[in-house]
NULUM-190087 format. One record per atom (N, C-alpha, C, O): residue number from 1; atom name; z negated, y, x; residue in three letters. Coordinates in Angstrom, 3 decimals. Last residue first. Layout:
% residues N
<r NUM, CA, <Z, Y, X>, ALA>
...
//
This chain:
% residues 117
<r 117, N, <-5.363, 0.648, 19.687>, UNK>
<r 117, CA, <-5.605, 0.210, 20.794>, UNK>
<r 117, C, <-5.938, -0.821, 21.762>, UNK>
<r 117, O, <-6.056, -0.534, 22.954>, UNK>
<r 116, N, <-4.692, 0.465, 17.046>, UNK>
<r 116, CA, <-3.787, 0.876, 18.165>, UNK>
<r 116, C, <-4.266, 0.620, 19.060>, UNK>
<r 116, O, <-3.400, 0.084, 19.752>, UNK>
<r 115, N, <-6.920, 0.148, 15.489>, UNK>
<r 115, CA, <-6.528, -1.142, 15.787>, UNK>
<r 115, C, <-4.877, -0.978, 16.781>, UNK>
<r 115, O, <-4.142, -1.907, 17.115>, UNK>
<r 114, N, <-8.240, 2.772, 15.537>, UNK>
<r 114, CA, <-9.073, 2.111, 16.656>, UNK>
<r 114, C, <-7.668, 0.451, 16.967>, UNK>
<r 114, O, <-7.480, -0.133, 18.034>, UNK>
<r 113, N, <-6.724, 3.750, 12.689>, UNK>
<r 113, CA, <-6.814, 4.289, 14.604>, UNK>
<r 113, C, <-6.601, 3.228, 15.811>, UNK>
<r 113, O, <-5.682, 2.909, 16.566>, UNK>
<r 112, N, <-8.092, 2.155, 11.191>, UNK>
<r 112, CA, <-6.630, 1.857, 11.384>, UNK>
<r 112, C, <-6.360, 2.499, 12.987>, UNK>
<r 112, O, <-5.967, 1.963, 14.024>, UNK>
<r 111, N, <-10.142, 3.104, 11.253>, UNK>
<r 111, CA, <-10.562, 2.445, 11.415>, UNK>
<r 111, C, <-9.133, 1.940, 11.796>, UNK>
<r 111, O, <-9.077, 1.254, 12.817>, UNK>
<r 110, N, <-9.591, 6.509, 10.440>, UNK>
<r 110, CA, <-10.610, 6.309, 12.301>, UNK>
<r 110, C, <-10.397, 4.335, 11.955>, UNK>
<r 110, O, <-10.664, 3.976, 13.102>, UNK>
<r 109, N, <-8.793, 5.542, 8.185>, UNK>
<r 109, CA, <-7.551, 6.045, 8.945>, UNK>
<r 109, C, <-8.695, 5.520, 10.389>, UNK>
<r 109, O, <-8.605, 4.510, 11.087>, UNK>
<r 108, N, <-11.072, 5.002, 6.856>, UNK>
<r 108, CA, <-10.232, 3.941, 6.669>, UNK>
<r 108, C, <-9.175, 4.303, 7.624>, UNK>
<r 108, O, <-8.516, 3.329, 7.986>, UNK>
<r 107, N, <-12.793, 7.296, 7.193>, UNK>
<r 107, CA, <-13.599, 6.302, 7.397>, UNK>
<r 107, C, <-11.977, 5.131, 8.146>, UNK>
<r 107, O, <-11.812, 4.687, 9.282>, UNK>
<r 106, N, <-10.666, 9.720, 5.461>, UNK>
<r 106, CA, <-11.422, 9.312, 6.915>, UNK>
<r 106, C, <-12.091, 8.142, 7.974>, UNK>
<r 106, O, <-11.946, 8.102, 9.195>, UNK>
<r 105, N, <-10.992, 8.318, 2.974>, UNK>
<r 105, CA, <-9.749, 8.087, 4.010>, UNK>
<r 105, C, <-9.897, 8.029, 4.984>, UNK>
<r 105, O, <-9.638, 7.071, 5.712>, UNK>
<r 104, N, <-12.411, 7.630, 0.934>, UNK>
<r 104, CA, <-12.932, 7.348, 2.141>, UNK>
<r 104, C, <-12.137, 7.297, 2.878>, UNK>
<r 104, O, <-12.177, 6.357, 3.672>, UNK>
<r 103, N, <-12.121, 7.337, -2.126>, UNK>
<r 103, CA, <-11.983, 8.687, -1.519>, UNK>
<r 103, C, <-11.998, 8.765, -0.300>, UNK>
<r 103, O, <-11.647, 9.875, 0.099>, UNK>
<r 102, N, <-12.095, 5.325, -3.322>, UNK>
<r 102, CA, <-13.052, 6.055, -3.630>, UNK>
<r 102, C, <-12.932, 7.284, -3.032>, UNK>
<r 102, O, <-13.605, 8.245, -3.402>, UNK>
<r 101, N, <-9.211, 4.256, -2.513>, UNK>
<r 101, CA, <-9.653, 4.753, -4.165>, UNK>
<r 101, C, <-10.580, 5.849, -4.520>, UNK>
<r 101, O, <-10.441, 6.783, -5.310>, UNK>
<r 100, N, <-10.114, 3.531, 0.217>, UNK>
<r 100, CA, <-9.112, 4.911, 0.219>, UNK>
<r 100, C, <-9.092, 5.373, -1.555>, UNK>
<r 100, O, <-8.986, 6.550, -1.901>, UNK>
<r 99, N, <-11.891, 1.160, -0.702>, UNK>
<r 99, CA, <-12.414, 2.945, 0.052>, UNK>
<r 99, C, <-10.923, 3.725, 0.040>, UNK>
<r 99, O, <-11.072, 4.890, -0.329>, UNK>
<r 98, N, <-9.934, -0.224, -1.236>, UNK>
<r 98, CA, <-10.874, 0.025, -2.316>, UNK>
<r 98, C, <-11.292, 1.336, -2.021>, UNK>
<r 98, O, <-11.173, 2.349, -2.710>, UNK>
<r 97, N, <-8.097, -0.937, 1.065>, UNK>
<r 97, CA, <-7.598, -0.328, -0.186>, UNK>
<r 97, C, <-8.897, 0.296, -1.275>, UNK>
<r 97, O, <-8.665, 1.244, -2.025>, UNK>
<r 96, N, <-9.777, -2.622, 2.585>, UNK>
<r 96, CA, <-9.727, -0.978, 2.719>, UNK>
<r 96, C, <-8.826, 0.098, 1.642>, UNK>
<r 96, O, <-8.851, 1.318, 1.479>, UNK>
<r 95, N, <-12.706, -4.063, 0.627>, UNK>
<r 95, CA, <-11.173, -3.979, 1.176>, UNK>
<r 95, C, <-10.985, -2.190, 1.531>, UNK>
<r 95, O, <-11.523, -1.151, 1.149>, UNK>
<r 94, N, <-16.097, -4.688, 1.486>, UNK>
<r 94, CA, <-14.823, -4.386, 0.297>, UNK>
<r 94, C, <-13.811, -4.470, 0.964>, UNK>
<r 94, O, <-13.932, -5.014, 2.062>, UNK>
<r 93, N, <-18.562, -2.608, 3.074>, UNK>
<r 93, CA, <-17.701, -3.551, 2.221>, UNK>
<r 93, C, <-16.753, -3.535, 1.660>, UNK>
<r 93, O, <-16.328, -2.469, 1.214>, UNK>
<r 92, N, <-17.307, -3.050, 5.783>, UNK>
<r 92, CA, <-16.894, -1.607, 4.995>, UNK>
<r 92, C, <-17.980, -1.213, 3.574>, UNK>
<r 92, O, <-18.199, -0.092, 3.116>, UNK>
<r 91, N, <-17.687, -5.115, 6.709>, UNK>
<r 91, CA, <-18.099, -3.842, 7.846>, UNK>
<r 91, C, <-18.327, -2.657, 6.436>, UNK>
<r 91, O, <-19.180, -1.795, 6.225>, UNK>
<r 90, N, <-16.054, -7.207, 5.686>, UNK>
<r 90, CA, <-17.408, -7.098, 5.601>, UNK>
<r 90, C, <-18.267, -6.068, 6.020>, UNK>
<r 90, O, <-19.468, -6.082, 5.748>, UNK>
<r 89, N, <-13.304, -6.643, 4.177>, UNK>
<r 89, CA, <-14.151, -6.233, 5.116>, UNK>
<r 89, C, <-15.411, -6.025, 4.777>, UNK>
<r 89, O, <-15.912, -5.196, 4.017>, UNK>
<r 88, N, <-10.430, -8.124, 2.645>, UNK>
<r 88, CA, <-11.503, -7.885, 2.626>, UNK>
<r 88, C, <-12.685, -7.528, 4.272>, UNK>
<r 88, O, <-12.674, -8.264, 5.259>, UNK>
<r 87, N, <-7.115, -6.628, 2.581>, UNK>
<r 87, CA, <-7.965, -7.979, 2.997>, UNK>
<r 87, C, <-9.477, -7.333, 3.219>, UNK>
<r 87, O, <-9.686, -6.281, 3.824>, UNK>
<r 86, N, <-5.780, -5.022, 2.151>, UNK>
<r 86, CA, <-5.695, -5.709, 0.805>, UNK>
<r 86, C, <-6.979, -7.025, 1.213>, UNK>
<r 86, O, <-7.502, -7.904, 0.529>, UNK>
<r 85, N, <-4.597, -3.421, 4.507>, UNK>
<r 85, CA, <-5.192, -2.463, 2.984>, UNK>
<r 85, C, <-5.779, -3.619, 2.354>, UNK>
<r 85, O, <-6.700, -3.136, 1.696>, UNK>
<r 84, N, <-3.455, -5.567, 5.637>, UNK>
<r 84, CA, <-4.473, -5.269, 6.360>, UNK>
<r 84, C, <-5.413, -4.404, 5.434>, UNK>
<r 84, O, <-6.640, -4.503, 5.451>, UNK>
<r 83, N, <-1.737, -6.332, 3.900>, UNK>
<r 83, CA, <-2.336, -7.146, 4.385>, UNK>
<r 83, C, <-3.574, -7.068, 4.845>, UNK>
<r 83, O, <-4.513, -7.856, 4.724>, UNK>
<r 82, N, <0.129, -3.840, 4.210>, UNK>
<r 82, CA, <-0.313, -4.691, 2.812>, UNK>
<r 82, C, <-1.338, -6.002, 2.993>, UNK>
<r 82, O, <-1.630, -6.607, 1.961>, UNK>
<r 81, N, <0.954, -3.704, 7.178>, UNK>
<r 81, CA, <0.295, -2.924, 6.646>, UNK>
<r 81, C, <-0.600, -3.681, 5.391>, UNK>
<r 81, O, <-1.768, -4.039, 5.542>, UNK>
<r 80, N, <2.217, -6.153, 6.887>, UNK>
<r 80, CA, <0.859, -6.350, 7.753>, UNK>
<r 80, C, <0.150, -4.651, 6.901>, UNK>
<r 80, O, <-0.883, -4.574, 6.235>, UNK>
<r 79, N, <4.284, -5.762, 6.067>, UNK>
<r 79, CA, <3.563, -6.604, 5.076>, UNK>
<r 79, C, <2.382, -6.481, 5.848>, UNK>
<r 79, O, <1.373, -6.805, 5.223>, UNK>
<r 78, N, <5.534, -3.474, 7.405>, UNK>
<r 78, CA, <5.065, -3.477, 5.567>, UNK>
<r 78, C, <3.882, -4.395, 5.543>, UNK>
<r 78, O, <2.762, -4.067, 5.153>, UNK>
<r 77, N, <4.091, -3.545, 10.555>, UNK>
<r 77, CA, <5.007, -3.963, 9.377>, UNK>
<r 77, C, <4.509, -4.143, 8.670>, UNK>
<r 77, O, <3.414, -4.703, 8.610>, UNK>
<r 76, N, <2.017, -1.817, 13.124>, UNK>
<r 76, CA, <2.055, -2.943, 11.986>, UNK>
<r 76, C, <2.974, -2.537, 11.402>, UNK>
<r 76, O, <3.138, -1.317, 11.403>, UNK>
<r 75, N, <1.885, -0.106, 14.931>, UNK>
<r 75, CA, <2.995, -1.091, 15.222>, UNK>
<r 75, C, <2.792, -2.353, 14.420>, UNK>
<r 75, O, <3.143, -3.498, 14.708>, UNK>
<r 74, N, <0.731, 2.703, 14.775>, UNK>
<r 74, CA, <-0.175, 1.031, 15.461>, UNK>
<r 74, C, <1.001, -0.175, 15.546>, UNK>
<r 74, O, <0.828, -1.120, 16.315>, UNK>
<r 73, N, <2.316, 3.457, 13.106>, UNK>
<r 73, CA, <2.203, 4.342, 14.368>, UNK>
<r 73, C, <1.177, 3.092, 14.930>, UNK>
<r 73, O, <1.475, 2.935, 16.114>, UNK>
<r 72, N, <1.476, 2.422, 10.474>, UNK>
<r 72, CA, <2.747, 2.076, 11.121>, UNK>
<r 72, C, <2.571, 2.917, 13.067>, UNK>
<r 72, O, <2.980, 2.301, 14.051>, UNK>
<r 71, N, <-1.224, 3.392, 10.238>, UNK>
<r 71, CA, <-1.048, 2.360, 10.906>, UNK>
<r 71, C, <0.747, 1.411, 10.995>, UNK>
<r 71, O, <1.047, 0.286, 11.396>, UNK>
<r 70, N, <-0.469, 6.186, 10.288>, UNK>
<r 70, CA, <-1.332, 5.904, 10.887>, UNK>
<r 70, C, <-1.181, 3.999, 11.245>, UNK>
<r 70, O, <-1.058, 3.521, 12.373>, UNK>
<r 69, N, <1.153, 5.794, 7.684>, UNK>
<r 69, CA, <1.962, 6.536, 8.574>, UNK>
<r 69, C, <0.909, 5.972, 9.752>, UNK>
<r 69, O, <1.495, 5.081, 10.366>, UNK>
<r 68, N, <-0.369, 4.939, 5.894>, UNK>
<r 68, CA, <0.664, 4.341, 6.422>, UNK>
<r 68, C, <1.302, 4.276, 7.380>, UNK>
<r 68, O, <1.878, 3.342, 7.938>, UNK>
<r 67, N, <-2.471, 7.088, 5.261>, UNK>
<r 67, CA, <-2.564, 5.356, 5.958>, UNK>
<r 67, C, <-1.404, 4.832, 6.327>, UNK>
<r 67, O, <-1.502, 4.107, 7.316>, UNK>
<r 66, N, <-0.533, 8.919, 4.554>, UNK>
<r 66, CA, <-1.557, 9.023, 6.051>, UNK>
<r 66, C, <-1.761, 7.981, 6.132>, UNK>
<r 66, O, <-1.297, 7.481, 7.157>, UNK>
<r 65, N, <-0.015, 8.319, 1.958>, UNK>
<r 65, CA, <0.978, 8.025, 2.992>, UNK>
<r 65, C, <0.187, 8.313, 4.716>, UNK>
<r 65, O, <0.547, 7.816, 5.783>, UNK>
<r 64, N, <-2.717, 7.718, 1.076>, UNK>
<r 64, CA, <-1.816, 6.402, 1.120>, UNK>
<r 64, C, <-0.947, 7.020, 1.921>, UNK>
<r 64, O, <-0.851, 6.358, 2.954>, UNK>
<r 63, N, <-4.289, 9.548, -0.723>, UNK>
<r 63, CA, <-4.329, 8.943, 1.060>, UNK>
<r 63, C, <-3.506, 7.972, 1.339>, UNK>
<r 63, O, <-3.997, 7.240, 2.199>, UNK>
<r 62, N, <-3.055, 9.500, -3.342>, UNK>
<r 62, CA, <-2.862, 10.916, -2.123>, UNK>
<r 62, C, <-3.391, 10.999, -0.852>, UNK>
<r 62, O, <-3.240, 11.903, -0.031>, UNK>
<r 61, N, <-1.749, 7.096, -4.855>, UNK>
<r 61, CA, <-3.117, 8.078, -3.979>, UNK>
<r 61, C, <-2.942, 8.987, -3.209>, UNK>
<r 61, O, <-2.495, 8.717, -2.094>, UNK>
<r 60, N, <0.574, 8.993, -7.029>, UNK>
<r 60, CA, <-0.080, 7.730, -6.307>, UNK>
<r 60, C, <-0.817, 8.183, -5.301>, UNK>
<r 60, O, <-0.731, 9.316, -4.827>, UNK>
<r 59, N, <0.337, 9.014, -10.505>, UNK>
<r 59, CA, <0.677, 9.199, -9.585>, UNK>
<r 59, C, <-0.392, 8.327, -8.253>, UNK>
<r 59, O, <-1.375, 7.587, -8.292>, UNK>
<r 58, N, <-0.843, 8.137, -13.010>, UNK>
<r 58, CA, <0.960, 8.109, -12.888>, UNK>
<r 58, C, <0.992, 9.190, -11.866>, UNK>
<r 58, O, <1.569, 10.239, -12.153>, UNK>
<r 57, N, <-3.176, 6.027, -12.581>, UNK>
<r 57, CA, <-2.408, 6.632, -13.219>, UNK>
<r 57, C, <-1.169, 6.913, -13.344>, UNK>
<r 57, O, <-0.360, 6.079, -13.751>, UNK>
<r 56, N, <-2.348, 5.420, -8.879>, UNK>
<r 56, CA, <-3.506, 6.319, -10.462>, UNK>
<r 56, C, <-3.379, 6.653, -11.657>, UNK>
<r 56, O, <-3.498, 7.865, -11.835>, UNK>
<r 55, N, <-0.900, 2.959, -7.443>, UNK>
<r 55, CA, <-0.898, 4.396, -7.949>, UNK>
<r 55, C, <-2.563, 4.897, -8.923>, UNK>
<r 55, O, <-3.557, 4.334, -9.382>, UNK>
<r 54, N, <-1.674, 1.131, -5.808>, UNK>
<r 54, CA, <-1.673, 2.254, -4.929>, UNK>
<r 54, C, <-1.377, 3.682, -5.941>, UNK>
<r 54, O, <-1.489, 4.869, -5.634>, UNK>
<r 53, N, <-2.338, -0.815, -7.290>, UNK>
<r 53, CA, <-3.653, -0.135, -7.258>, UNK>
<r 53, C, <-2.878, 0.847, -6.321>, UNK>
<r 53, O, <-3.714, 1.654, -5.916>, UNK>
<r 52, N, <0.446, -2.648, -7.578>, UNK>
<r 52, CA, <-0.392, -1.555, -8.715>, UNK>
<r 52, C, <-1.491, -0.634, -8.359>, UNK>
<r 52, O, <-1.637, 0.352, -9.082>, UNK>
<r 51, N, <2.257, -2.713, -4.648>, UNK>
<r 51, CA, <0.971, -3.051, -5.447>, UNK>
<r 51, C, <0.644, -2.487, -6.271>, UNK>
<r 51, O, <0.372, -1.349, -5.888>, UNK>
<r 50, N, <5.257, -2.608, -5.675>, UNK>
<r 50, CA, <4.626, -2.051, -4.924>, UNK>
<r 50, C, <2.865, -2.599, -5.109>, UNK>
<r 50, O, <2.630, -2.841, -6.293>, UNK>
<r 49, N, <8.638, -5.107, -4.264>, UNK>
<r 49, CA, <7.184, -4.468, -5.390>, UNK>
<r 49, C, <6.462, -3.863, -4.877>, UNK>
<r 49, O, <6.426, -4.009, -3.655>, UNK>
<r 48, N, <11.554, -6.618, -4.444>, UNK>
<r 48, CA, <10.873, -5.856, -4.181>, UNK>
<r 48, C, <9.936, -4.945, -4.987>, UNK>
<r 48, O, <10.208, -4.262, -5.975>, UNK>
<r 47, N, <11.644, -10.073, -5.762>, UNK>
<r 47, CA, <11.723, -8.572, -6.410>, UNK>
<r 47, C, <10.631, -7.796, -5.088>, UNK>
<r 47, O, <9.480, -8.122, -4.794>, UNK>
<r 46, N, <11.888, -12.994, -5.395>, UNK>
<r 46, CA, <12.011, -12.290, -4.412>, UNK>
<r 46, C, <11.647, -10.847, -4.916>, UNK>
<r 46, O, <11.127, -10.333, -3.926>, UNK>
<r 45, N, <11.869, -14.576, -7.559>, UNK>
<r 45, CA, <12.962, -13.768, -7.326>, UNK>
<r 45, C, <12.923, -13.632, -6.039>, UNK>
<r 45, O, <13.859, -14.100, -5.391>, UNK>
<r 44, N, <9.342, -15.241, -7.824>, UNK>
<r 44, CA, <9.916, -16.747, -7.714>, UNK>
<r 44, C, <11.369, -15.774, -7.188>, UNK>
<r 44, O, <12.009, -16.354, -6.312>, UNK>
<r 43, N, <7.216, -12.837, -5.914>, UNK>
<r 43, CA, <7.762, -13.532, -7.158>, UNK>
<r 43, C, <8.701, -15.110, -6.489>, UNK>
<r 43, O, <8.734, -15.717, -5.419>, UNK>
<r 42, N, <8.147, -10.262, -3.555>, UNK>
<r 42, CA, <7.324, -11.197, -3.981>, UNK>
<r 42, C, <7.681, -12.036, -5.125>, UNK>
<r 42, O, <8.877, -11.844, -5.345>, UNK>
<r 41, N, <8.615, -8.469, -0.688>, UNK>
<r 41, CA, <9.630, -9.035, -1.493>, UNK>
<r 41, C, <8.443, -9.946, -2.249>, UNK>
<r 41, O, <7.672, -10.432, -1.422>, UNK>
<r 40, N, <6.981, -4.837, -0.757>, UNK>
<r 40, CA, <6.905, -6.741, -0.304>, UNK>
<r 40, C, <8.201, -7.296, -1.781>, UNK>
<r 40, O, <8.507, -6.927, -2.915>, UNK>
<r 39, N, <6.265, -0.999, -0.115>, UNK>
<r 39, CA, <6.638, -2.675, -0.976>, UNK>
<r 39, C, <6.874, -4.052, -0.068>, UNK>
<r 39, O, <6.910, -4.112, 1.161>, UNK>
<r 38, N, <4.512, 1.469, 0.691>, UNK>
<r 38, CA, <5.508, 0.429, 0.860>, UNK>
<r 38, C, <5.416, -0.827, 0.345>, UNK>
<r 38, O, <4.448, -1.580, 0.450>, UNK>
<r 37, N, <5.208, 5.062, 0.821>, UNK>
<r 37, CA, <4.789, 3.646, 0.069>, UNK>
<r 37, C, <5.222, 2.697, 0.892>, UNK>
<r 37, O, <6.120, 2.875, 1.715>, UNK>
<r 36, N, <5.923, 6.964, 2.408>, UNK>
<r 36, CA, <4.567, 7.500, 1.592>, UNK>
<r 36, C, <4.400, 6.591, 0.735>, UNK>
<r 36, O, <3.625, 6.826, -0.192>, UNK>
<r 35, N, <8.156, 6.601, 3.844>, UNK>
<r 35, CA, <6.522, 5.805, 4.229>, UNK>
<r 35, C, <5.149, 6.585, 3.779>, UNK>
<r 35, O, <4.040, 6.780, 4.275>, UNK>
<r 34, N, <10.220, 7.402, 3.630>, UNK>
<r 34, CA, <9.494, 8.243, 3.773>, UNK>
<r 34, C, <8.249, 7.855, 4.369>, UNK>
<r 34, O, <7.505, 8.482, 5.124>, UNK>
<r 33, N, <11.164, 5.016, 1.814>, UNK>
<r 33, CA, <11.750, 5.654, 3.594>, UNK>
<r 33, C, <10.841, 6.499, 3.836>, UNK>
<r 33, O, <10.428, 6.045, 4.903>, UNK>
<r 32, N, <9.704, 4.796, -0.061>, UNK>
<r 32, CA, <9.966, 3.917, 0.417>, UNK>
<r 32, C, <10.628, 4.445, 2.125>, UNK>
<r 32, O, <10.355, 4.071, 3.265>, UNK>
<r 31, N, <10.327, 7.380, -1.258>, UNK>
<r 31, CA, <8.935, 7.909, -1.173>, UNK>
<r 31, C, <9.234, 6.357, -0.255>, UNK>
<r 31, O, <8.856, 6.725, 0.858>, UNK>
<r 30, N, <12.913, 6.635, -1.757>, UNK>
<r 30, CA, <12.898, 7.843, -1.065>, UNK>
<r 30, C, <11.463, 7.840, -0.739>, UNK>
<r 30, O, <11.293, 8.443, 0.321>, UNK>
<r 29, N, <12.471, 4.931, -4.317>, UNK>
<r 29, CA, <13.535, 4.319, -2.598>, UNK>
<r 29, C, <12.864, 5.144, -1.676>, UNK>
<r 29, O, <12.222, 4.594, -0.782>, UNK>
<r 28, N, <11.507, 6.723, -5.766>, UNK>
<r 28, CA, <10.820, 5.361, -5.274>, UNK>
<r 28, C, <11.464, 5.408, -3.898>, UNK>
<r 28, O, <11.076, 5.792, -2.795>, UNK>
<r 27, N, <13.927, 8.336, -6.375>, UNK>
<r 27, CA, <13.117, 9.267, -5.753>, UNK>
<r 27, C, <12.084, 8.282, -5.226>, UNK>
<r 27, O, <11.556, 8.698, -4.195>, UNK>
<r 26, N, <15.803, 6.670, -7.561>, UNK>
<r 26, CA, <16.045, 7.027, -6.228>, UNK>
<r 26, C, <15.181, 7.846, -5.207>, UNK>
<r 26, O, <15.336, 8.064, -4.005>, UNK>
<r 25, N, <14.531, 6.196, -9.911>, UNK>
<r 25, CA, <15.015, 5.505, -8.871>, UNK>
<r 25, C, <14.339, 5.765, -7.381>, UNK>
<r 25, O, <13.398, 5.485, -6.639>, UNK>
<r 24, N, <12.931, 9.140, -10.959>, UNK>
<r 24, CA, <14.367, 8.820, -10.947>, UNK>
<r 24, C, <13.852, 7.364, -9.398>, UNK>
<r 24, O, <13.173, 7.519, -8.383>, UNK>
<r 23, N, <9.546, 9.169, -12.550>, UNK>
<r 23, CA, <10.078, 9.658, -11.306>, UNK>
<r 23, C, <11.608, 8.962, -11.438>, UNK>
<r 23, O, <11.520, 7.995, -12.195>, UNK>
<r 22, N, <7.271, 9.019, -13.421>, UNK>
<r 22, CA, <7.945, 9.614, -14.018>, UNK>
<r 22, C, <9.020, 10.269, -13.006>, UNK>
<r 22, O, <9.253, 11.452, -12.758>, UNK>
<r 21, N, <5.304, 6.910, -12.703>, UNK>
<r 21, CA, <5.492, 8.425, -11.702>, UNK>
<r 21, C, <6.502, 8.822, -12.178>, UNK>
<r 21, O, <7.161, 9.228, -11.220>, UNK>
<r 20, N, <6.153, 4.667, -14.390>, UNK>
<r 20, CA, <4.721, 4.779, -14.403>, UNK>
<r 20, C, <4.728, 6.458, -13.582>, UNK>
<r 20, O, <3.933, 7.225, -14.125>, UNK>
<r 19, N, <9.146, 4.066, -13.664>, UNK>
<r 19, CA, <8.605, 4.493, -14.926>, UNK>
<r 19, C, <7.571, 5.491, -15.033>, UNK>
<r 19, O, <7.676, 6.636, -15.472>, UNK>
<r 18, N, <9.158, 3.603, -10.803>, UNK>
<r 18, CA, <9.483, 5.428, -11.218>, UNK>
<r 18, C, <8.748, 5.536, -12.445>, UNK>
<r 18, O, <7.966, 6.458, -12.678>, UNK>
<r 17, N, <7.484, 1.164, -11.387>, UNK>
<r 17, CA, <6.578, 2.356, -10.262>, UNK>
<r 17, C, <7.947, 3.848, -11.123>, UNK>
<r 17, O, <7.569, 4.790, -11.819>, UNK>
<r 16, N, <9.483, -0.321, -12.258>, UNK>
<r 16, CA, <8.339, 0.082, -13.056>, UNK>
<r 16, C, <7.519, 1.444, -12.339>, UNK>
<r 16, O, <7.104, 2.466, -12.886>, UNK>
<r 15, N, <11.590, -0.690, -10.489>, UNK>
<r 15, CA, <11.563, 0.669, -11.376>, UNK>
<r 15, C, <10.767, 0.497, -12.445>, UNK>
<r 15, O, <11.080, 0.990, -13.528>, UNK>
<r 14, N, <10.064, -1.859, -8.544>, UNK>
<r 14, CA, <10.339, -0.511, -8.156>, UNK>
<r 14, C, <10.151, 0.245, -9.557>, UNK>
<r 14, O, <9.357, 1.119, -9.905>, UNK>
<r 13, N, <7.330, -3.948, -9.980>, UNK>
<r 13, CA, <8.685, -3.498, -9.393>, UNK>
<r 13, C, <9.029, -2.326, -9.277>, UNK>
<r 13, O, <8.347, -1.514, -9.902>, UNK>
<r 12, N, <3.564, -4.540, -9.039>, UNK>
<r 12, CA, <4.965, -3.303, -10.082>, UNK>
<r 12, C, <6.494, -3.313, -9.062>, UNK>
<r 12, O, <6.695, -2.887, -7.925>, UNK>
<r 11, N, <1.517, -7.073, -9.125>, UNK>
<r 11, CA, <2.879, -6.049, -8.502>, UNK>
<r 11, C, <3.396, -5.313, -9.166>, UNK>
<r 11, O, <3.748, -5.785, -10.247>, UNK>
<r 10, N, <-1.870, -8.085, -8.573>, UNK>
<r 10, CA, <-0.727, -7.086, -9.569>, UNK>
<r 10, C, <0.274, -6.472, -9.052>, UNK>
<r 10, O, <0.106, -5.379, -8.512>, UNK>
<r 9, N, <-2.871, -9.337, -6.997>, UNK>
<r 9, CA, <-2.416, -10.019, -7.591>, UNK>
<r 9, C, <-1.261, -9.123, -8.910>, UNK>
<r 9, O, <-0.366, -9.451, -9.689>, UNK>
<r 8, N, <-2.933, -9.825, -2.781>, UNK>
<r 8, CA, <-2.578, -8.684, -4.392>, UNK>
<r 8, C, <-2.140, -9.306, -5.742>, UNK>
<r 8, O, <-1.028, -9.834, -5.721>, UNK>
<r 7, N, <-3.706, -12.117, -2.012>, UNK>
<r 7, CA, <-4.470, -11.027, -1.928>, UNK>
<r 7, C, <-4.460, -9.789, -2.434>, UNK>
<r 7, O, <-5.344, -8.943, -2.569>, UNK>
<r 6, N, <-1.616, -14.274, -3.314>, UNK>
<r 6, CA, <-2.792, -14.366, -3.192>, UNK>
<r 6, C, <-3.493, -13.084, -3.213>, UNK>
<r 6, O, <-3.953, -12.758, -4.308>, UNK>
<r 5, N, <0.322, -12.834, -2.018>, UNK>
<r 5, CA, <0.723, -12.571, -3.272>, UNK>
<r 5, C, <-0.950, -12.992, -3.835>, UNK>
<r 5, O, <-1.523, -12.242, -4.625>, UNK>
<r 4, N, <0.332, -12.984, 0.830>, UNK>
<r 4, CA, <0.319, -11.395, 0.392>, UNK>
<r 4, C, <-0.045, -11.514, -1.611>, UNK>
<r 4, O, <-0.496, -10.609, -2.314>, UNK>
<r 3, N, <0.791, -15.191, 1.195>, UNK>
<r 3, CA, <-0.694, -15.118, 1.430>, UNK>
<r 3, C, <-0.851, -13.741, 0.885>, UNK>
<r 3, O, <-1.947, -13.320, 0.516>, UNK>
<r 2, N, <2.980, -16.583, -1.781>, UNK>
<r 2, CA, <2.867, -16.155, -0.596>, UNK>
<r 2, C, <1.162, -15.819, -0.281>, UNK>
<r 2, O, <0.311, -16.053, -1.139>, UNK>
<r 1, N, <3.386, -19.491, -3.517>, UNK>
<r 1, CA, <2.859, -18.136, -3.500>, UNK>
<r 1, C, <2.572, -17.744, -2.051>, UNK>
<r 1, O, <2.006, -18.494, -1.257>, UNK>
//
């Protein structure tokens, strides 16, 4: 098991994620280039996946592509992104995936900011 697979324990394969966002394929891939998501190869397969907690229901947080975008612009990769959302903070409490749930984007983007520099 990978250290990513440890710290997320629920994956959705791609085309569970269109299932769940009532969405075509190709429109996943597309929100995947876009960097309004991003997935990890995980499993005994390899299956590209997204974490379960980034959607709501049947759509997906609506701070998530600003986090992404924010700390891809810091020069973290997928998995560091997924790493860095998924790993616990004593500052915050909690993980920073948890505060972007509750609503705390602000808080979680000024904190992704600061790790550009």
């Amino acid at each position: 098991m990978s250290e990513l697979e440890s710290l997320i324990t629920e994956w959705l394969p791609l085309p569970d994620v269109a299932e769940r966002l009532g969405l075509p394929i190709k429109k996943v891939h597309s929100l995947l280039e876009e960097r309004a998501l991003v997935a990890a190869r995980v499993g005994e397969r390899s299956i590209r996946s997204v974490p379960a907690e980034f959607l709501l229901e049947d759509r997906l947080m609506d701070s998530l592509k600003g986090t992404i975008s924010v700390l891809s612009d810091a020069g973290f990769s997928d998995e560091e992104i997924l790493r860095w959302l998924f790993t616990e903070d004593d500052s915050l409490p909690g993980r920073p995936v948890d505060a972007l749930r509750q609503g705390r984007k602000t808080e979680i983007r000024r904190r992704a900011q600061a790790l550009a520099w």
